[in-house]
N, C-alpha and C positions, 0 to 999 in steps of 0.2 A: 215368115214372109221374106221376100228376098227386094233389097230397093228398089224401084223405081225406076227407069234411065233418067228419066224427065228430074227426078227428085236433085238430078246432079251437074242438071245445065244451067243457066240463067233461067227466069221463070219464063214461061212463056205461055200459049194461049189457054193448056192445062193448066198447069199451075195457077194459073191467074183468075178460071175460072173456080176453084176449089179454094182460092184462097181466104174465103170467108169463111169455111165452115176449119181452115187451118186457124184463123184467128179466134175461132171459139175455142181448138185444142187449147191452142196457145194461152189462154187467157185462163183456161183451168189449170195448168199445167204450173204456170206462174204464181199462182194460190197456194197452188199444193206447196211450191219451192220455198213458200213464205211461212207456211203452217207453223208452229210451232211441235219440237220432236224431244221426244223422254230421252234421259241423259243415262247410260248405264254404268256400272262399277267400274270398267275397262277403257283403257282409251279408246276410240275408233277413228278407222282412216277409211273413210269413206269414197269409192270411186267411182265416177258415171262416164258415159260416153258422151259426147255434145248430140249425137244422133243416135236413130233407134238401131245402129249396129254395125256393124266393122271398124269403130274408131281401135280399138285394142285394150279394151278394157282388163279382160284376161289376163294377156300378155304383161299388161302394168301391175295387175294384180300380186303375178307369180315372182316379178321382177322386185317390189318394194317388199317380198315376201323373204326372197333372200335374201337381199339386204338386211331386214330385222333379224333374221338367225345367225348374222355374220356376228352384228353386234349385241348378239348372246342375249336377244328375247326368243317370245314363242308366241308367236303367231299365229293366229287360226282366223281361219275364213268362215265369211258368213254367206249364203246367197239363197235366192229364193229354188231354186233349180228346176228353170225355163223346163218345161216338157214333163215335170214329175206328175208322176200317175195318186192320185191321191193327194194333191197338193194340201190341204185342206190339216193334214194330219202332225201330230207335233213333232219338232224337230229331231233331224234326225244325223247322227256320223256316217256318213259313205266309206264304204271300204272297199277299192276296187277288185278287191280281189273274189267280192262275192255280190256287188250290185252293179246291177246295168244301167244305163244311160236311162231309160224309162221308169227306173224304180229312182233316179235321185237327179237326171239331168247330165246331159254331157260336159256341162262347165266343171259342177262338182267332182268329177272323175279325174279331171285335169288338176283342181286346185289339191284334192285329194291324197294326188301321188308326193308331192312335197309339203304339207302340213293340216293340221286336224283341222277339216273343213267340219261345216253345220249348216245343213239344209232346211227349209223351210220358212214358211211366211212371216211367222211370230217371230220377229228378229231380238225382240224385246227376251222371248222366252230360249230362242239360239242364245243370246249373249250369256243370260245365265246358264248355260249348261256348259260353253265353252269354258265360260270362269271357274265352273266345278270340277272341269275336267286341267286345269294347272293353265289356261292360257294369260298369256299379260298384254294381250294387244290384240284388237279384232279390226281385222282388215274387209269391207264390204264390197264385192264384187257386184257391181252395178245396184250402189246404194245409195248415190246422190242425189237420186228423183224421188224414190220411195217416202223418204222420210219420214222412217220407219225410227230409226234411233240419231240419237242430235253427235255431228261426227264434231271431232277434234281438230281436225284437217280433212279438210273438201278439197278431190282430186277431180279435176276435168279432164276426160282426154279427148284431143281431138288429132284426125288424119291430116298430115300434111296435106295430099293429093288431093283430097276430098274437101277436105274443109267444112264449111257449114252448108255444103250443098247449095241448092237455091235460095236459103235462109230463111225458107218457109216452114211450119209445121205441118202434119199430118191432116188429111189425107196430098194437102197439095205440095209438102217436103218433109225432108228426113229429119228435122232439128225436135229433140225432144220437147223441149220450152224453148221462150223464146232467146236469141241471143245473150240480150242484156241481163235476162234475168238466172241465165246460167255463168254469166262469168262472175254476177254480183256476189252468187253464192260461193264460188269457188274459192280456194285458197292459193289453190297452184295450178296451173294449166300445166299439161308435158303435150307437148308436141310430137306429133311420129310419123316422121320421113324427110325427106330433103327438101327445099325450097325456101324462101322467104316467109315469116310468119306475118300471116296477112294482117294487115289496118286493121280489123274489127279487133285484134288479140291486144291489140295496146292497151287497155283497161285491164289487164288479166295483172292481180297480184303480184305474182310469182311466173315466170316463165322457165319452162325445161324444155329438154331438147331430148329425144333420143330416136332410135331407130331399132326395126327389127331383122333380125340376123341371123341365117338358115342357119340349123346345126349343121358344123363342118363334117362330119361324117356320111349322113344324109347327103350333103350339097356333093361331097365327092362321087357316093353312088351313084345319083342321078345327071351328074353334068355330062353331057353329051349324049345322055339315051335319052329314046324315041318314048314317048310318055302321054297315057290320056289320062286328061287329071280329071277331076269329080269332085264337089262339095256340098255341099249345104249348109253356107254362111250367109252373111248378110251381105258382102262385097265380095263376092269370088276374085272379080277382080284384082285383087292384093295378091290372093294364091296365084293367079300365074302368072304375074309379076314375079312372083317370088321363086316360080320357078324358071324363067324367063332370065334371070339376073343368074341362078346356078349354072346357067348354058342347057339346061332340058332343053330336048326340043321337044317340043308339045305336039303333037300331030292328031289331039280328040280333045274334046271335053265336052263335061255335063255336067250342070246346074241344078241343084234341087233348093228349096224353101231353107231359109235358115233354122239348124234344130232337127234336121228332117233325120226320123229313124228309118234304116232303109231296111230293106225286108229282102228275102231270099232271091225272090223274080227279079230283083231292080239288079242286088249284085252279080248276079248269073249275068242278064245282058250288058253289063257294064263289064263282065270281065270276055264274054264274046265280042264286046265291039273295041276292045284293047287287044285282043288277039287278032282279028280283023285287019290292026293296023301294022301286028308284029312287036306291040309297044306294053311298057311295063304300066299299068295299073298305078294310081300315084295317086293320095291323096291328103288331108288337113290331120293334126296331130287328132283336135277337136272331135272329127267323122271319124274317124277311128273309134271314139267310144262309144258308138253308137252301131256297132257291130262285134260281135267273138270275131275271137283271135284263132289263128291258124290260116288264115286265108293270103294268098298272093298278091297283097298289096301293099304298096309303099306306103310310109310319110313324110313331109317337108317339116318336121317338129322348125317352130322359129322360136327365139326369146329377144327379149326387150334390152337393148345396151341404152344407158342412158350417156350422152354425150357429157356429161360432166358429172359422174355418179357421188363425188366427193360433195356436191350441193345437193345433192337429192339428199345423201346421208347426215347431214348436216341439216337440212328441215324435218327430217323427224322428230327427235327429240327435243327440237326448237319450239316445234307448233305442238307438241304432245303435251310438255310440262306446264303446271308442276305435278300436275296429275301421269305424271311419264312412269312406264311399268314399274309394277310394282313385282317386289323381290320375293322369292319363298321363304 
């Protein structure tokens, strides 16, 4: 699905009417956040979105990921892999070089390319395969909610710009559980994008800062050309933002469902209505894996700089031990 508009203004007469049957999300949601969760061999860094999508979960994922390799662990990711065909079936190692976004999920193809990722529900039975296969620390790519295995450090991330939206849950706002009861859980909030971190964040344990930041290569290509962009995320918005700040000029776009695999018909008209404008094709690193390669299309690949990475580094193996990786 793709948010809302309404889901990201003050509430208002929608919202307000929906807001009861948001307060029943909320109230399971909050259950669930309180469950109690099986503790695995491995440490885990568990991280969710504040909202059902584009806080930058991902992004923060890939970014604490290299971090951990810097300081000579090994990392591997866990996630359920939104879109998998057969979800149902036990887990499993993506190798992009022979599975598609349909056979394991477009996040895992991402997490994939920089360390042994593991798909599937049974996070319990991902942990132990990752352990069998050499890893010493499992990083959970949208596992805060789930509470699937009991994490070591609980990562919240929320958008600067966005924030907690209308502060309501589904169907009448973006917020996965309620407020209070996600930052209760959390360990660390990180923050991502520029502005004042709002009043409701002052409970937040830990506060980080960071931002995302186009690859320089990419941003050089596209700064100054005429570009219709295309996605299917949860906040398009951000992307042409992001292309908007390289100096693209944007001159099209088109929006699909967050997740969305796109099919032969869709990319055909999307590359006539970019030649229509005379403009280069341009889209998320993410919608990339959700089509073969070979085709005339750009990406804006972005990564997560954290404003003060020397504190991010420095609560890892703070909040890990004394259970912190273990050595071969």
């Amino acid at each position: 699905m793709r948010a809302p508009q309404f889901w990201g203004r003050p509430a208002g007469p929608l919202a307000l009417a929906l807001a009861p049957l948001g307060a029943l999300y909320g109230s399971v949601a909050r259950a669930r956040l309180a469950h109690p969760a099986p503790r695995t061999a491995l440490p885990v860094i568990a991280i969710g979105g504040l909202t059902l999508g584009g806080d930058g979960k991902t992004p923060t994922a890939l970014a604490l990921a290299r971090m951990l390799l810097e300081q000579g662990e090994r990392p591997a990711f866990l996630t359920r892999g939104y879109g998998r065909a057969g979800a149902g079936l036990a887990p499993l190692r993506p190798d992009p070089a022979r599975h598609a976004a349909r056979d394991v999920g477009d996040e895992a193809l991402l997490l994939a390319a920089l360390a042994p990722t593991y798909v599937g529900a049974d996070r319990a039975a991902a942990a132990r395969l990752a352990g069998a296969e050499g890893a010493s620390v499992l990083l959970l790519d949208d596992g805060l909610h789930s509470r699937r295995l009991l994490p070591d450090l609980a990562i919240l991330v929320v958008d600067a710009a966005y924030g907690a939206g209308n502060g309501l849950c589904p169907p009448a706002g973006p917020l996965r559980a309620p407020l209070s009861a996600q930052l209760a859980c959390a360990d660390a909030v990180i923050l991502i994008g520029e502005g004042e971190s709002p009043l409701w964040l002052r409970p937040a344990k830990t506060l980080l800062r960071g931002r995302l930041v186009a690859d320089p290569a990419a941003a050089a290509r596209l700064a100054g050309a005429r570009v219709f962009a295309f996605a299917g995320i949860g906040r398009p918005q951000k992307f042409l933002r992001s292309l908007q700040e390289i100096g693209a000029q944007v001159v099209g776009e088109r929006w699909f469902p967050d997740h969305h695999l796109y099919d032969e018909r869709e990319l055909a008209a999307l590359a006539r209505a970019a030649e229509r404008r005379s403009a280069r094709l341009v889209t998320t690193e993410k919608d990339a894996r959700r089509f073969g390669a070979g085709r005339e299309i750009e990406t804006l690949p972005v990564r997560l700089e954290f404003e003060r990475p020397e504190q991010v580094a420095a609560l890892l193996p703070r909040r890990l031990s004394p259970r912190a990786f273990p050595r071969p």
